[in-house]
N, C-alpha and C positions, 0 to 999 in steps of 0.2 A: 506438346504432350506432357512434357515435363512438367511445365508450367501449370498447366490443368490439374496436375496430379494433386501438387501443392497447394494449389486454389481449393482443393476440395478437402484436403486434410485441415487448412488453418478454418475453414468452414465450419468441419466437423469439431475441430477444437474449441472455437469460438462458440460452439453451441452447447458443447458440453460444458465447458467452463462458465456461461451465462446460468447453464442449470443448475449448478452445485451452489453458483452464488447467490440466488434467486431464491433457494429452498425447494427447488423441485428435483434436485437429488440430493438428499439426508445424509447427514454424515453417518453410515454406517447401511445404508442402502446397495444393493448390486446395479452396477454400472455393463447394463447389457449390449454388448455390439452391437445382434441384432435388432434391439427394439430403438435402438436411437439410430441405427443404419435408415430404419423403417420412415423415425420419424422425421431424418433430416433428409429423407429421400434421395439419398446417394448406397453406394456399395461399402458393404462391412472393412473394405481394408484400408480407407480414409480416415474411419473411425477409431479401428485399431492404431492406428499408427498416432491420431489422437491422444489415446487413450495411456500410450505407451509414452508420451510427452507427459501427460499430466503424472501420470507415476513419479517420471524422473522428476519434477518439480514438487513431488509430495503431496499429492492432491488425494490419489486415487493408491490403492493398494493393492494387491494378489493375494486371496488369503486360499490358502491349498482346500481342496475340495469343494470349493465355496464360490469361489470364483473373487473377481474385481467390484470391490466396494470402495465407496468412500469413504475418505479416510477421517476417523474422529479427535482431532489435536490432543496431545495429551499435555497434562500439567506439566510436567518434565520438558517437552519441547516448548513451549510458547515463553516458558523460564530462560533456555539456550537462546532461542532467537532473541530474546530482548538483552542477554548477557551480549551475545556476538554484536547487536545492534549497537550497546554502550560502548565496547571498546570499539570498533570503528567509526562511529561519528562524533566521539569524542574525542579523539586522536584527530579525525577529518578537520573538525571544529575550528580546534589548534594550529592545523598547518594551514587552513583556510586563512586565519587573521593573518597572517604572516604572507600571503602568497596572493590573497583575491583581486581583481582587477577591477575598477571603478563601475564596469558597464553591469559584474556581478551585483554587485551592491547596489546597483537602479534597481535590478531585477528581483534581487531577495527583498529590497522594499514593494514591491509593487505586491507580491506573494503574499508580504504582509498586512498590506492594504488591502489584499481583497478579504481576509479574517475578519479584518474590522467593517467591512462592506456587507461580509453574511452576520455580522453580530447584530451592526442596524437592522435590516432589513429585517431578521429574526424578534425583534425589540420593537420594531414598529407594526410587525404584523400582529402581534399581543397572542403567536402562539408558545407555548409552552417550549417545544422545541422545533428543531429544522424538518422543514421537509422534505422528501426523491430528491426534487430539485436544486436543494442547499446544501445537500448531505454530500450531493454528488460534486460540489464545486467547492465546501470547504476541507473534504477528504482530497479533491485533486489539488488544490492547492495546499495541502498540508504536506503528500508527500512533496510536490515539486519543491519547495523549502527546502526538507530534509535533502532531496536529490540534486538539487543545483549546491549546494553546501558543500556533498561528496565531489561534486566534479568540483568546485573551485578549490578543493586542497591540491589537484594538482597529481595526487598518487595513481594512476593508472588501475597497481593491482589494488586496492582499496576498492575503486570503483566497478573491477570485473568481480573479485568478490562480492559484493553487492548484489550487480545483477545477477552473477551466476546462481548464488543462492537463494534467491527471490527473499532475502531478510526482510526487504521492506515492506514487500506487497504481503507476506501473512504477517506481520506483526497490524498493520494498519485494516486487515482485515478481522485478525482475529476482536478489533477493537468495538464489535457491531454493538451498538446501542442507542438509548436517546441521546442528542446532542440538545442540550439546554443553554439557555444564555451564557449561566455561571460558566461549563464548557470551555466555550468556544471564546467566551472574553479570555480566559485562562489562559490557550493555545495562544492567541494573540498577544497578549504579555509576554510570555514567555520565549518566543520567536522576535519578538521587539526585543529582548535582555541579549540572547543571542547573537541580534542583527548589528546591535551598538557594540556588543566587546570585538566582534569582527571587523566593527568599521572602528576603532580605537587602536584597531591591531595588539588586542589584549587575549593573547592566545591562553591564557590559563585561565582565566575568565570564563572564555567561552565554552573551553572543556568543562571544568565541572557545570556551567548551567546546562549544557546539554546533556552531559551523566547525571545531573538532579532529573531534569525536563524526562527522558527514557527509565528510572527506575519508580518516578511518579505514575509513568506509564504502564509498569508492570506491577505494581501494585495495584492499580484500580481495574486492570483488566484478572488479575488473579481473585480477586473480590468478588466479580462478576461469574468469573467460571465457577471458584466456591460456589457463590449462592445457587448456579442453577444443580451443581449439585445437592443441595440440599432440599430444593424446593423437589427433588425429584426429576427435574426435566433434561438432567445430562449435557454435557457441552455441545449442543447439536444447532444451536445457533451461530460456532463460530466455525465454519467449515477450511478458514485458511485459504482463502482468497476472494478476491474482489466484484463486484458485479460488474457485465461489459462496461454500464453506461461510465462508470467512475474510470474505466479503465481508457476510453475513450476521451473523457473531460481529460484525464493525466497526460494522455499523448496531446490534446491538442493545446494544454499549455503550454508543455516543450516546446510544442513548434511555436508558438509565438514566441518565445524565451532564446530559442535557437535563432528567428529571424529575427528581436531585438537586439540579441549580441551579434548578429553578422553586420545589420544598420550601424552599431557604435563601432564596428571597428570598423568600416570603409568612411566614417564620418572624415 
């Protein structure tokens, strides 16, 4: 029964968080029990309970008399998350070259290999930028980098910080745009500078390229929110989290990353 219960709330979670990401709930729309009860053909209190996760993780809000809408990032926050993002993985960065284990370093290369595998691919198809399919494999591959980086520093609370505060998943959300060649060769350099002062065991190094790499990042995505400010159109394209399918690609390269480092170490 238990188990049911559960099944039906990550259900209703899962579908309401596909919505937001997708654009079929607006950042700044009411997020109704009943009508996503309706739509996902379960009882309102799966939903609720849903609905009361995403809050805690910032997604959704309670605005009095008005009820639960989605929530619209504001300039002020996506500036915090990128600050808290710089001093934790550059600090991670740091302890990583000092601390990482060989079978890591297979791994963050391969991460990096697959960047340079969506840059061809994107270069030989002669389109402009990536598409569903690329977006969603060089975004899962981009945070798995940033996340396998945190876990080889080795700090625990670094790492629960992290997840507890989903820093990663709205920063690399709030990041929605075209991906162009220029892009994604960029990310690829840049995670190659990273990968060498870590495997040199050049811990100061690797900090500041990662606090250059993260406030390059917060500059070009404040750019981005300006202009839709100004064009009129309000920041309604970054809703602060991920679509399932990318969130999907994330987990299942953990699990290979996970069964890669179980293989190296029973080798």
């Amino acid at each position: 029964m238990a188990a049911n219960k559960e099944s039906l709330r990550q259900q209703a979670y899962s579908h309401i968080h596909d919505r937001i990401a997708s654009g079929g709930l607006r950042p700044g729309s009411v997020v109704s029990e009943l009508s996503l009860a309706k739509e996902i053909g379960i009882s309102r209190t799966p939903v609720r309970e849903a609905i009361r996760q995403l809050q805690t993780e910032g997604l959704v809000e309670q605005v009095p008399r008005y009820g639960t809408i989605v929530r619209t990032p504001r300039r002020r926050e996506l500036i915090e998350l990128f600050q808290l993002r710089e001093a934790l993985e550059s600090f991670a960065a740091s302890l990583a070259a000092a601390t990482i284990l060989p079978e890591d370093l297979g791994l963050l290369e391969r991460l990096c290999q697959q960047h340079a595998d969506v840059a061809r691919e994107l270069e030989a198809s002669g389109r402009r930028a990536l598409d569903g399919d690329m977006v969603r494999r060089f975004l899962a591959a981009d945070m798995a980098f940033h996340m396998l980086l945190i876990r080889a520093a080795g700090n625990g609370r670094i790492m629960k910080l992290v997840n507890d505060s989903h820093v990663l998943m709205k920063v690399f959300a709030s990041k929605q745009q075209d991906y162009d060649l220029g892009l994604v060769i960029g990310a690829h350099q840049v995670h190659r500078q990273i990968l060498d002062a870590v495997r040199r065991r050049d811990g100061e190094s690797a900090r500041e390229i990662m606090a250059r790499h993260i406030r390059a990042s917060l500059k070009e995505t404040l750019a981005r929110y300006d202009a839709m400010l100004v064009e009129g159109e309000g920041p309604a394209d970054a809703a602060l989290t991920l679509p399932q399918s990318v969130v999907e690609e994330l987990a299942k390269i953990e699990d290979e990353l996970t069964d890669a480092t179980e293989v190296s170490g029973t080798a």
